[in-house]
Backbone atoms as SQL, in Angstrom:
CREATE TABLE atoms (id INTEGER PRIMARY KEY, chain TEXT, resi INTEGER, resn TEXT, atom TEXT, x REAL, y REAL, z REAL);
INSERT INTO atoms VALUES
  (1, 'A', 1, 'UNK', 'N', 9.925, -93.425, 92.958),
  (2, 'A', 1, 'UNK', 'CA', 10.322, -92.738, 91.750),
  (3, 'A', 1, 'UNK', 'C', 9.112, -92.682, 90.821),
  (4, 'A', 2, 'UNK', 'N', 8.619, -91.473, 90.295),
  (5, 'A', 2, 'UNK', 'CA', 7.546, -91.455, 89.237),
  (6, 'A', 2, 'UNK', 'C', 8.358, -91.140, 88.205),
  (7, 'A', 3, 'UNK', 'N', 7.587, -91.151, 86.757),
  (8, 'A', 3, 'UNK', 'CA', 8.062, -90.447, 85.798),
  (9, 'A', 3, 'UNK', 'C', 6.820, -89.824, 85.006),
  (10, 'A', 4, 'UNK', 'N', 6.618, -88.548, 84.473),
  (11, 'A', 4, 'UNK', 'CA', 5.834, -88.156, 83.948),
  (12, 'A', 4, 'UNK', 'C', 6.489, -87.858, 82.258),
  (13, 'A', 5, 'UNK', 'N', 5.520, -88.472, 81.641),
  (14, 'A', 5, 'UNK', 'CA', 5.917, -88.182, 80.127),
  (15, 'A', 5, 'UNK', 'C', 5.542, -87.048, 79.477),
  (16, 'A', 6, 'UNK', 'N', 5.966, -86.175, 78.897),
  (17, 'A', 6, 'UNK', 'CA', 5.845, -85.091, 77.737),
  (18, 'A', 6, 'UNK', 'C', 5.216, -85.797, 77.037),
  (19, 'A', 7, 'UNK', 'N', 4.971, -86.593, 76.132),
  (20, 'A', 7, 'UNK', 'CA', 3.730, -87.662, 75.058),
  (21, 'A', 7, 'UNK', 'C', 3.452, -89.011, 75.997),
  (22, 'A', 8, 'UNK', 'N', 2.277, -88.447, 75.165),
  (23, 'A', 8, 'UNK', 'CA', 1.234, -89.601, 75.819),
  (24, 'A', 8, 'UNK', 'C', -0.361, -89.561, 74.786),
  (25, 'A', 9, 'UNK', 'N', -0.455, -90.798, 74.850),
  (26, 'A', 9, 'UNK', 'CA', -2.172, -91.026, 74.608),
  (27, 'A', 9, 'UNK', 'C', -3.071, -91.317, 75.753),
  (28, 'A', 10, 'UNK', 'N', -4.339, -90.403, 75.619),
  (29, 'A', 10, 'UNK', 'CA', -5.014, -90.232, 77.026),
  (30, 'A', 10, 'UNK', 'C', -5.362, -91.679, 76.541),
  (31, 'A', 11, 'UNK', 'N', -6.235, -92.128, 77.901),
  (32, 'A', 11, 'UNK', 'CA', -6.919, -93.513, 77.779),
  (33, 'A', 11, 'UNK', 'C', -8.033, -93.809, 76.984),
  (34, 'A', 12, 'UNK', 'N', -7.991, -94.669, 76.147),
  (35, 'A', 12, 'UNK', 'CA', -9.074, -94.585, 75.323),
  (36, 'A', 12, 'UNK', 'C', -9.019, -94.165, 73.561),
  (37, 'A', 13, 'UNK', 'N', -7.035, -93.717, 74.184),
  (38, 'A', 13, 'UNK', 'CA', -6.891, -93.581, 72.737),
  (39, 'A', 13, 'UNK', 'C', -7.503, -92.441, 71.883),
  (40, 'A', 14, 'UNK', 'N', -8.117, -91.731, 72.395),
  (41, 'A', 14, 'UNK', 'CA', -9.127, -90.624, 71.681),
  (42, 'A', 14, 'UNK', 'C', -8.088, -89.198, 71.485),
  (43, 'A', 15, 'UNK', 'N', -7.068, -88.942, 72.267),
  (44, 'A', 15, 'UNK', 'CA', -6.471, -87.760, 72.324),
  (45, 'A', 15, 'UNK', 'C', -4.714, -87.889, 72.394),
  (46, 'A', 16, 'UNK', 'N', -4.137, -87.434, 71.407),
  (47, 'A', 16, 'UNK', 'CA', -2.657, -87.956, 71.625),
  (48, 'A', 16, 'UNK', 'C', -1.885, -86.455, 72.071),
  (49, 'A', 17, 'UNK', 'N', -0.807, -86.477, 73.183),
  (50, 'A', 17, 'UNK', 'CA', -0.608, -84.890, 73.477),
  (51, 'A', 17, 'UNK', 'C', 1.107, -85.075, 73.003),
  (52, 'A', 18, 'UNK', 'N', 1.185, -84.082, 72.476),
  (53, 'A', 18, 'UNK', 'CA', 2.890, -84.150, 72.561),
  (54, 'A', 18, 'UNK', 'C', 3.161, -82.723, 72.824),
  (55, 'A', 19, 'UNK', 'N', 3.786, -83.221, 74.113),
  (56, 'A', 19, 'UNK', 'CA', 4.117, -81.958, 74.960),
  (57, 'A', 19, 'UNK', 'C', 6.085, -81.872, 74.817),
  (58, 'A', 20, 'UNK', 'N', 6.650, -82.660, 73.886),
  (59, 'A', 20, 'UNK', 'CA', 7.855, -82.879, 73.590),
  (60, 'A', 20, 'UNK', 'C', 7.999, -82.231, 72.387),
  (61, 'A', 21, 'UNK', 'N', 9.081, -83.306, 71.583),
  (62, 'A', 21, 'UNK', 'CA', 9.426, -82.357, 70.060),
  (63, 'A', 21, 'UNK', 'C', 8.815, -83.689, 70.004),
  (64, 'A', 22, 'UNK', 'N', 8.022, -83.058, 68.366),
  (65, 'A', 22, 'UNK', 'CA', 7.664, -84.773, 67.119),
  (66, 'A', 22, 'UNK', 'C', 8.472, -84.266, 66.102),
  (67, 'A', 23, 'UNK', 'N', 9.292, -85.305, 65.862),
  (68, 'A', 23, 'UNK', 'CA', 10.469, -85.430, 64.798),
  (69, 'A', 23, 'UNK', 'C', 9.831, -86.147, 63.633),
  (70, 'A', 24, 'UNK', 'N', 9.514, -85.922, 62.418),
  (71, 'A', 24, 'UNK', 'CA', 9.137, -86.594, 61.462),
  (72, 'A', 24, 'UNK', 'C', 9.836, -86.847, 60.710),
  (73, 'A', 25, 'UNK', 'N', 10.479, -88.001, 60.574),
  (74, 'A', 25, 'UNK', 'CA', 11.794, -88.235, 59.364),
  (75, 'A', 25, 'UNK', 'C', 11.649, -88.251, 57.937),
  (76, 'A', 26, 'UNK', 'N', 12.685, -88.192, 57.304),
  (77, 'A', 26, 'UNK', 'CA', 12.258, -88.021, 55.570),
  (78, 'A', 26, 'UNK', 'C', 12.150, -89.392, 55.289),
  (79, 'A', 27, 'UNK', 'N', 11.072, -89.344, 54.305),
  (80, 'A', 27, 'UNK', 'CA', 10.144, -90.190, 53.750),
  (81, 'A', 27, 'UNK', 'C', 9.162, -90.305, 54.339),
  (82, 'A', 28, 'UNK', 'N', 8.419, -90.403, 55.651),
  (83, 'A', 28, 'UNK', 'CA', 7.270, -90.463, 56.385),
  (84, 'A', 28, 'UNK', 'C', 6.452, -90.138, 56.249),
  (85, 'A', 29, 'UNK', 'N', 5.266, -90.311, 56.483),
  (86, 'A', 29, 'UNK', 'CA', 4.030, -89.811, 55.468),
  (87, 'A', 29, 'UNK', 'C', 2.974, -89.927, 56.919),
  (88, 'A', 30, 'UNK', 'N', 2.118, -88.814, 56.808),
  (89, 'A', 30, 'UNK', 'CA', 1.443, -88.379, 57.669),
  (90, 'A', 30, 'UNK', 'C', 0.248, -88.106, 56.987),
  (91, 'A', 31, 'UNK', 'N', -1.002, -89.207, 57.526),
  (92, 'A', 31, 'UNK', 'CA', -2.031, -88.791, 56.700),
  (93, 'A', 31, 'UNK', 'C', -3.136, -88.530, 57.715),
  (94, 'A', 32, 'UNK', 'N', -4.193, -88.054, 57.386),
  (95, 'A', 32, 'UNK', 'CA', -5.262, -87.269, 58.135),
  (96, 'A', 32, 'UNK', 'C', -4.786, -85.729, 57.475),
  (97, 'A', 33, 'UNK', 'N', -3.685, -85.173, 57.379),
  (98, 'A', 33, 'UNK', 'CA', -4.140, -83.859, 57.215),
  (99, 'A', 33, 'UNK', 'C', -4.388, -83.357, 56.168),
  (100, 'A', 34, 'UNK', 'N', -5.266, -82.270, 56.137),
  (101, 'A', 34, 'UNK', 'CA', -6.082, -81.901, 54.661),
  (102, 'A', 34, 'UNK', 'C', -4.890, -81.369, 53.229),
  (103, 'A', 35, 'UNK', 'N', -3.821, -81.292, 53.599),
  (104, 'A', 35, 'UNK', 'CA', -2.999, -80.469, 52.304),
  (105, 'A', 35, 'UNK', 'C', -1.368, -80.640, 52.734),
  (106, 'A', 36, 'UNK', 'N', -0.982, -81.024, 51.744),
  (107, 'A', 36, 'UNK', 'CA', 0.088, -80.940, 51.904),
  (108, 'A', 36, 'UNK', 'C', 1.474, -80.165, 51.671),
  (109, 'A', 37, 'UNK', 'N', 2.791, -79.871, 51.908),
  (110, 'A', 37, 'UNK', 'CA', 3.366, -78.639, 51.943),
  (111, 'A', 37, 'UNK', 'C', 4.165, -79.161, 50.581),
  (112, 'A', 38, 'UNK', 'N', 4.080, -77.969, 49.316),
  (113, 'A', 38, 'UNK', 'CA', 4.836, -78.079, 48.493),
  (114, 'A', 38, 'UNK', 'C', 5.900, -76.670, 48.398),
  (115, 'A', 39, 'UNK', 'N', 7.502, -77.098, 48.395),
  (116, 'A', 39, 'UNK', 'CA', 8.520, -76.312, 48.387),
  (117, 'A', 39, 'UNK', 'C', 7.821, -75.594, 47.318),
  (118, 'A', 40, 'UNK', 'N', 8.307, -73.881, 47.387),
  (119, 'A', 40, 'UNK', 'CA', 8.301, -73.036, 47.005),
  (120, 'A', 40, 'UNK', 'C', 9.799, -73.194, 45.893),
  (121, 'A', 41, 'UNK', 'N', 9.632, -72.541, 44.642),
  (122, 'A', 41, 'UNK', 'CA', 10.536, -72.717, 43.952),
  (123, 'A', 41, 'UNK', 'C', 11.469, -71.668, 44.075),
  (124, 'A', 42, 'UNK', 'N', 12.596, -72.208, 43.845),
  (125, 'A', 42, 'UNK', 'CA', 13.928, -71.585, 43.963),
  (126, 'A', 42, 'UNK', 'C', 14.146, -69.887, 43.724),
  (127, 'A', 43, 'UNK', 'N', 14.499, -68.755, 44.845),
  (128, 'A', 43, 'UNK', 'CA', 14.742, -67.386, 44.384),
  (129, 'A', 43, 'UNK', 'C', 16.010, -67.335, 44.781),
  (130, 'A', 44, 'UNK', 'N', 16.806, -66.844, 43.834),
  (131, 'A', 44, 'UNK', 'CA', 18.175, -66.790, 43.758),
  (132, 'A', 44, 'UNK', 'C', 18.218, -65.425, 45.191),
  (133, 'A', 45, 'UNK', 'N', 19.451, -65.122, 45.373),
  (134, 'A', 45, 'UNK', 'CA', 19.774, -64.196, 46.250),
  (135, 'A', 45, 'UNK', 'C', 19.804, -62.846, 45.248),
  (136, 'A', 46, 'UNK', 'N', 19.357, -61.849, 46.090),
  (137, 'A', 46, 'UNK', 'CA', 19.352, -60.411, 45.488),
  (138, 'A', 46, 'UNK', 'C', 20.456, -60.224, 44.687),
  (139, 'A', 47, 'UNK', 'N', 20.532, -59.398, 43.856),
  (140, 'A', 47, 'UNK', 'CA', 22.098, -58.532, 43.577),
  (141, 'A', 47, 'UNK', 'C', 21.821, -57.169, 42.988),
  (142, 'A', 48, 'UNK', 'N', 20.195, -56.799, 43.427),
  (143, 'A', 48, 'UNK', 'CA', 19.902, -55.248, 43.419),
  (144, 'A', 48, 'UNK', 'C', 20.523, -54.483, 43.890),
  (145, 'A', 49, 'UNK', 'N', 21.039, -52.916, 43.608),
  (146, 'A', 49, 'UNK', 'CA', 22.082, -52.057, 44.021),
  (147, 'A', 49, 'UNK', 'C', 20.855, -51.405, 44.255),
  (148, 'A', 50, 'UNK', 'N', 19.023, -51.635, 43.877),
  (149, 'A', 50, 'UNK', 'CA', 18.902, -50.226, 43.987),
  (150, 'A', 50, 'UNK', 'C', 17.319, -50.557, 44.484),
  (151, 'A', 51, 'UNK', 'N', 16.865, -49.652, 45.101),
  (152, 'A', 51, 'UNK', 'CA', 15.614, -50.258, 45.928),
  (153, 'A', 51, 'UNK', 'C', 13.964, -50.582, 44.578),
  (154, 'A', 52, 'UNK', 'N', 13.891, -50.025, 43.396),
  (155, 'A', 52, 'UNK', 'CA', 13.490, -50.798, 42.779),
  (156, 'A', 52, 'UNK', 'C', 13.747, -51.988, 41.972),
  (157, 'A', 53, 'UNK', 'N', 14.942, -52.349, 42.280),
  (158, 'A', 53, 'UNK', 'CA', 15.362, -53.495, 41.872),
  (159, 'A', 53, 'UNK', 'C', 15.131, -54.749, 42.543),
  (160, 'A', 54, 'UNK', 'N', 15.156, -54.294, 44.282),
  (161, 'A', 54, 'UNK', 'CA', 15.185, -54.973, 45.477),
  (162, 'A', 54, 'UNK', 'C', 13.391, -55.315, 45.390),
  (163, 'A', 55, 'UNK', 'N', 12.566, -54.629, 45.246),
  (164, 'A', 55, 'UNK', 'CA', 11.194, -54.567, 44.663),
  (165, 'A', 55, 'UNK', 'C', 10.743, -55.696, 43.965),
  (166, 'A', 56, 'UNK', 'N', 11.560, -55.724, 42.766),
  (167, 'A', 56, 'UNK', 'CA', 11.148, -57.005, 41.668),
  (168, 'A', 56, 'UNK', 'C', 11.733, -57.875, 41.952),
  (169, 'A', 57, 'UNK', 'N', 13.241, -57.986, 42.940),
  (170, 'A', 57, 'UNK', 'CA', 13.312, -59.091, 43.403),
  (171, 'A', 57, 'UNK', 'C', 12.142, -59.679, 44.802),
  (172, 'A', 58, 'UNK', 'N', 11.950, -58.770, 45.123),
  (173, 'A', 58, 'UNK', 'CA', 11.266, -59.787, 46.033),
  (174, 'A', 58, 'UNK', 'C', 9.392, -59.969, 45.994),
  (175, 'A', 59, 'UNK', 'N', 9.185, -59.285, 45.054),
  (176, 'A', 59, 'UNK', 'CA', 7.933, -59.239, 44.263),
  (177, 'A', 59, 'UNK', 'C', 8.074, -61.088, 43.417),
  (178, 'A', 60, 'UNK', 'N', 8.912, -61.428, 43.162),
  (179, 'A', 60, 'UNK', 'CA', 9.345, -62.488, 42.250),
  (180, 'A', 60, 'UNK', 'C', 9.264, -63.675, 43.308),
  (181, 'A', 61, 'UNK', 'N', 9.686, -63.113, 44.542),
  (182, 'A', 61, 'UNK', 'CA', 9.273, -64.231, 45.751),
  (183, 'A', 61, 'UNK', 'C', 8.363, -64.542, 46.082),
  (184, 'A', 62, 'UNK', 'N', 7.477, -63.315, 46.234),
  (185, 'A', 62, 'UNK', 'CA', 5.998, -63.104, 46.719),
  (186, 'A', 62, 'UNK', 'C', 5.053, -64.483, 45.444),
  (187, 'A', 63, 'UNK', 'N', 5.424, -64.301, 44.270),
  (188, 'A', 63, 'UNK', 'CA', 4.551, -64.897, 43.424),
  (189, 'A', 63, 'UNK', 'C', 4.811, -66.367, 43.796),
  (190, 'A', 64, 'UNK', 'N', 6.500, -66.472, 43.949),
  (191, 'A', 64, 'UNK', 'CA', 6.895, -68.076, 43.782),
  (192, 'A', 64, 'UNK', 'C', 6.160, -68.643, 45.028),
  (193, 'A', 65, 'UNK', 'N', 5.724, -68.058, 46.467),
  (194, 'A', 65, 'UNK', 'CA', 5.204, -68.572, 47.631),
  (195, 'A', 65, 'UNK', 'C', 3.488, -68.716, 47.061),
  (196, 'A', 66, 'UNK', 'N', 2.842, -67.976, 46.372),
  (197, 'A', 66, 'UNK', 'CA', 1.499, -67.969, 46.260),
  (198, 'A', 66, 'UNK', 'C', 1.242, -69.099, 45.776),
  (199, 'A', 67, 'UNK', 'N', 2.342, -69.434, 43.781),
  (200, 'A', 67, 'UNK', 'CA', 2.012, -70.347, 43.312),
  (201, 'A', 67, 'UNK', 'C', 2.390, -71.600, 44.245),
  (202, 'A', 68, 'UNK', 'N', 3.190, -71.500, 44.981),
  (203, 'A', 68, 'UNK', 'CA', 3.556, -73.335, 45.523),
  (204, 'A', 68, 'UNK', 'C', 2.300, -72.971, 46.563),
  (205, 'A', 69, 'UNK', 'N', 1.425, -72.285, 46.830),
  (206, 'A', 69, 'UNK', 'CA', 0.182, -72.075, 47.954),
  (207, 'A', 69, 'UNK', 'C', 0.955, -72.246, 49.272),
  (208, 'A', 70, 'UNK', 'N', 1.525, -71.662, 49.680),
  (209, 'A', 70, 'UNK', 'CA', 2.314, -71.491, 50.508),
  (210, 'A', 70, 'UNK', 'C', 1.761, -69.861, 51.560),
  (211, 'A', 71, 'UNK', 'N', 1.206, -69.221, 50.358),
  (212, 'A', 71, 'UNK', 'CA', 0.670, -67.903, 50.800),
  (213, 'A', 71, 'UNK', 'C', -0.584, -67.692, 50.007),
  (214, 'A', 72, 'UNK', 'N', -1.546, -66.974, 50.587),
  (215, 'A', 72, 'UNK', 'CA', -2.830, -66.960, 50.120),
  (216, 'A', 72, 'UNK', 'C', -2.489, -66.038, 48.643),
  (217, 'A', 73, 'UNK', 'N', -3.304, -66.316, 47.445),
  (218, 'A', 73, 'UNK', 'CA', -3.208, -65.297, 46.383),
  (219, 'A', 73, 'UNK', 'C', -3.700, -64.088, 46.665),
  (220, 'A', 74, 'UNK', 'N', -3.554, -62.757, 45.583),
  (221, 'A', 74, 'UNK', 'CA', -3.867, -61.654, 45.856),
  (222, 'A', 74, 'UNK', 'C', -5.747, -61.749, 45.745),
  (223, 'A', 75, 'UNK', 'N', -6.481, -60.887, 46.178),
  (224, 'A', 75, 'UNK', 'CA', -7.792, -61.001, 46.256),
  (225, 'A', 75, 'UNK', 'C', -8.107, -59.822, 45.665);
């Protein structure tokens, strides 16, 4: 009987593969990476009847993703 694992660290410790799911639970903290993800603030659901309305609603999204840097700003 073998078993081959989906994760693993090669030998030596130098390379970790996860060929599975990585589940990161709340509160856990993961450091090495350069930035971290901040929620985008709250956009209510549409209630535009009319396609420039639908416009500024989702123009209003576009900004709320830039400021949490979620999306690159306009250039």
């Amino acid at each position: 009987m073998s078993y081959n694992a989906k994760n693993y660290t090669e030998q030596g410790g130098e390379k970790t593969v996860i060929g599975g799911t990585l589940e990161i639970k709340e509160g856990a903290l993961v450091t090495g990476i350069p930035s971290q993800f901040t929620p985008a603030a709250n956009q209510s659901d549409s209630t535009a009847t009319t396609i420039a309305g639908l416009v500024v609603d989702f123009n209003a999204l576009l900004a709320k993703l830039k400021a949490a840097g979620l999306m690159a700003a306009d250039s």
